[in-house]
N, C-alpha and C positions, 0 to 999 in steps of 0.2 A: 560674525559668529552666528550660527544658526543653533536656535533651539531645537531641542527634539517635541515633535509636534503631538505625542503621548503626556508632555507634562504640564505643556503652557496655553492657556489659549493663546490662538493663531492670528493677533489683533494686528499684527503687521501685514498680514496677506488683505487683510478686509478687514471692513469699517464691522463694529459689532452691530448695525441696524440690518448690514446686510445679508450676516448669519442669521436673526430673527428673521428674513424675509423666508429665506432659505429653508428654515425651518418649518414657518408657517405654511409656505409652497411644499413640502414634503406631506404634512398634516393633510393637505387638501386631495394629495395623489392620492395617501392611503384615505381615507374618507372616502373617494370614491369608487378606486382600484378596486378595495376589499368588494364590496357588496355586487358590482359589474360581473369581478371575475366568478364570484360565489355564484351569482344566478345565471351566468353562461355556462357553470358546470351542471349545474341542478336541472337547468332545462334539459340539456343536451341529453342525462341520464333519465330523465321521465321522458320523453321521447323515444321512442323506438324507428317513429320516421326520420330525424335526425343524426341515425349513425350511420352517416356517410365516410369515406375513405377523405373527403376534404373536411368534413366537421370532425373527427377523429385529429387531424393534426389544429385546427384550430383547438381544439379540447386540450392537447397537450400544452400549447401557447397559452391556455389562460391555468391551465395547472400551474404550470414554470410562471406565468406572473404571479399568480397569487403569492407564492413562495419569496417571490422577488420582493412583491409588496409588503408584504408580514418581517420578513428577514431583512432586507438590506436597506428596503424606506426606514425601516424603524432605526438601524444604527445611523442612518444618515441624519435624519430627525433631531435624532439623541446628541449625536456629533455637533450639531447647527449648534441647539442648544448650549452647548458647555462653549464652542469655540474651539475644541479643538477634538482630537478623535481619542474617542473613550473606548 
């Protein structure tokens, strides 16, 4: 029988030490993620010699991470947290 993994933690897929690893590894992306992709956009935009057609698609790459890192680091975090997906 399989629980629905909305209601239970998930302590049979994994050990619970290794969701707190998971977790604390999640912390450490966005900890860094955030502030990288933040000053890759702020330079990019105070530069005027760096709006090149190749830093323009980099530009876009750390837009879509940042979003990535904010939004989906954080429900995974969260997720690690409880043990199963909230």
């Amino acid at each position: 029988v399989v629980r629905s993994p909305f209601e239970y933690p998930q302590y049979y897929l994994a050990e619970p030490w290794q969701y707190s690893i998971l977790c604390a590894y999640m912390f450490l992306i966005i900890l860094l993620g955030f502030p990288i992709n933040f000053m890759t956009l702020y330079v990019t935009i105070q530069h005027k010699k760096l709006r090149t057609p190749l830093n323009y698609i980099l530009l876009n790459l750390a837009f879509a991470n940042h979003f990535m890192v904010l939004c989906g680091f954080a429900v995974t975090m969260y997720s690690a947290m409880n043990g199963y997906f909230v």
